[in-house]
C-alpha positions as CSV (number, residue, x, y, z in Angstrom):
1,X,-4.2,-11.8,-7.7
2,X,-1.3,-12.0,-5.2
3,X,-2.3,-8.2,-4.1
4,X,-6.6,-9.1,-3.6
5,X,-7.9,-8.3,-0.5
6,X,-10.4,-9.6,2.2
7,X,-13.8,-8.1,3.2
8,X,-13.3,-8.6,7.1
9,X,-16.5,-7.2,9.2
10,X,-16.1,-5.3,12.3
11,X,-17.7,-3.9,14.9
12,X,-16.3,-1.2,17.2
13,X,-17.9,0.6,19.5
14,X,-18.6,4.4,19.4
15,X,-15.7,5.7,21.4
16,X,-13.1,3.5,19.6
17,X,-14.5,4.7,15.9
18,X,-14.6,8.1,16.9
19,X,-10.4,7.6,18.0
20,X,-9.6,6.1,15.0
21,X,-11.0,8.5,12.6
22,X,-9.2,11.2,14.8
23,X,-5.9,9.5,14.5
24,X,-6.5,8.5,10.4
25,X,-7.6,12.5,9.7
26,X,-4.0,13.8,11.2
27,X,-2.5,10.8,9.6
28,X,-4.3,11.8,6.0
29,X,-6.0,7.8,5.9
30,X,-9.3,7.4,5.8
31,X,-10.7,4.6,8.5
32,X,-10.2,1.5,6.7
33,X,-6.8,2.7,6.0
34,X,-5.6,4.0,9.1
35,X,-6.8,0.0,10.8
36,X,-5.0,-1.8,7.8
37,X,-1.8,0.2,8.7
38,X,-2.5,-0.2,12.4
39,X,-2.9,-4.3,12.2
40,X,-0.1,-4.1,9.7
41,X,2.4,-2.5,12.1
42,X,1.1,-5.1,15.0
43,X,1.6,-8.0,12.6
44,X,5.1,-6.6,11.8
45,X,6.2,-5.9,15.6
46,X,5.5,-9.2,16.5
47,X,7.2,-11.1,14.0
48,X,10.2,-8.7,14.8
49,X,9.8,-9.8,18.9
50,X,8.9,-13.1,18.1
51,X,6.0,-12.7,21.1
52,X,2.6,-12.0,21.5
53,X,1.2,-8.8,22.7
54,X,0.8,-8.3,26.8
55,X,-2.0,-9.3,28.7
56,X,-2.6,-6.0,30.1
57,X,-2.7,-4.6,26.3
58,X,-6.6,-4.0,26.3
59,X,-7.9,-3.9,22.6
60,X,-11.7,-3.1,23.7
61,X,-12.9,-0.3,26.0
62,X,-16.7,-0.4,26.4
């Protein structure tokens, strides 16, 4: 039960779905896969810098 996972809903727009399925076909992920290793990467990167991610970053582009 350690390893059970979390429905999370989310809503992205068009532009950023169609990115993402880009980036998770070249990377042979599907969608849901491709976010998962995305967030887990983030997560990772700042526990490693011990800060958050900059202001500038923009997460959203609609």
């Amino acid at each position: 039960m350690a390893n059970e996972k979390k429905q999370v809903p989310l809503r992205l727009s068009a532009k950023l779905y169609e990115e993402l399925a880009a980036w998770a076909e070249a990377d042979f992920r599907s969608v849901n896969g491709q976010i998962e290793y995305l967030l887990t990467a983030c997560v990772r990167q700042r526990k490693k810098n011990g800060r958050q991610i900059p202001e500038e970053f923009e997460a959203s582009e609609e």
